[in-house]
C-alpha positions in Angstrom: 31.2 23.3 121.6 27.8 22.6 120.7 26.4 24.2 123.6 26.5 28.3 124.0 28.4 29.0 127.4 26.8 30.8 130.2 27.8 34.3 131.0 30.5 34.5 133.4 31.7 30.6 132.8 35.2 30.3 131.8 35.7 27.0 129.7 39.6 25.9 129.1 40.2 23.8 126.0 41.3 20.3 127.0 45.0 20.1 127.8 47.4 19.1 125.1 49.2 15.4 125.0 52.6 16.4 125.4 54.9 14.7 122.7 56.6 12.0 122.6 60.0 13.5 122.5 60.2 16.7 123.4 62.6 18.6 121.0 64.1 21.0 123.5 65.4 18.3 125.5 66.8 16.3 122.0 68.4 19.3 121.5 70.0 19.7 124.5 71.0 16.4 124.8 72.9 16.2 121.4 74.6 19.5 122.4 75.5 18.0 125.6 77.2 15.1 123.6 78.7 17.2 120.7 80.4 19.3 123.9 81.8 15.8 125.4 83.1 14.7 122.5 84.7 18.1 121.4 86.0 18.5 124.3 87.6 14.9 125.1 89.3 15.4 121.6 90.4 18.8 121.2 93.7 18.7 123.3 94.7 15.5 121.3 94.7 17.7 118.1 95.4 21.0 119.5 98.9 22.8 120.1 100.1 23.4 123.5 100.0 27.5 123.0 96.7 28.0 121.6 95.1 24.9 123.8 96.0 27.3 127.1 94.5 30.2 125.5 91.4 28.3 125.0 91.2 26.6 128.4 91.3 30.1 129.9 88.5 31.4 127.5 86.7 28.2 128.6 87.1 28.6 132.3 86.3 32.6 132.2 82.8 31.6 130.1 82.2 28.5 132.4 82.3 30.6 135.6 80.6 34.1 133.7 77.6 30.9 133.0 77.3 29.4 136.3 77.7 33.2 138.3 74.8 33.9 136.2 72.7 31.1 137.1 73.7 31.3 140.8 72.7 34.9 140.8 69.3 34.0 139.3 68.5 31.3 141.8 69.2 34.0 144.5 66.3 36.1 143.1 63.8 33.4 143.7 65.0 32.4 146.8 62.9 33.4 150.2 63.5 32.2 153.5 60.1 31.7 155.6 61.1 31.8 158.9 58.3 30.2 160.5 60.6 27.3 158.7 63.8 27.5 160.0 63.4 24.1 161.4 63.0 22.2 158.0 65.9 24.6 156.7 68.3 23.3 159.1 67.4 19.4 158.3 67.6 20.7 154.7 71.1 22.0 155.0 72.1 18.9 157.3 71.0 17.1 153.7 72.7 18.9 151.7 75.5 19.2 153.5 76.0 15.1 154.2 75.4 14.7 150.6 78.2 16.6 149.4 80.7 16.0 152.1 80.1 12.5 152.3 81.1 11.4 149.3 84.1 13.4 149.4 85.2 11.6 153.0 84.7 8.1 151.6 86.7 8.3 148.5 89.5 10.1 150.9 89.4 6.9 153.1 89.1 4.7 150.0 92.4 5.9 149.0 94.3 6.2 152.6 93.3 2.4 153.9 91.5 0.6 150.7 94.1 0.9 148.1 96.9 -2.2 147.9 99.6 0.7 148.9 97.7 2.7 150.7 98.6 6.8 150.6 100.4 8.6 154.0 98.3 11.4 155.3 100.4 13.7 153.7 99.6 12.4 150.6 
């Protein structure tokens, strides 16, 4: 600056121009896809035995990752109750958009399908 600053004033250096590509998310992404496609080809070239073994090691890791998160957003998560109002339309939300879904592909396959599945089904 060309100017001295006043005692007391505070001056922040201009924000930076974030980049064009972040490389965090590149990298994510590309592990994303190397996962996919490991994945969607391993049981073609993997034995019966040791492909078991490794879905269970998978599975176990996959619910130790997600347990973790889960437990993570519980620590930031605070109920205001001068809300409850907006939390009940919020879990009305939430709730239609995962049940939903879920109902329509059901009825998709009981009355939409040429042979149509029983109940039982």
């Amino acid at each position: 600056y060309d100017q001295p600053v006043p005692p007391g004033v505070v001056v922040e250096p201009p924000p930076r121009k974030p980049p064009c590509c972040p490389i965090q998310m590149a990298i994510f992404t590309i592990n994303l896809l190397i996962g996919l496609a490991w994945s969607s080809t391993m049981p073609l070239w993997a034995a019966d035995g040791p492909l078991d073994d490794w879905k269970l090691f998978v599975k176990i890791c996959t619910m130790w990752c997600l347990s973790y998160i889960m437990v993570h957003v519980g620590y930031e998560f605070d109920i205001d109750k001068t809300r409850l109002g907006s939390y009940a339309k919020d879990y009305f939300v939430a709730m239609t958009a995962a049940s939903f879904p879920w109902a329509f592909v059901a009825l998709w396959f009981i009355f939409a399908l040429p042979t149509p599945l029983d109940w039982v089904d």
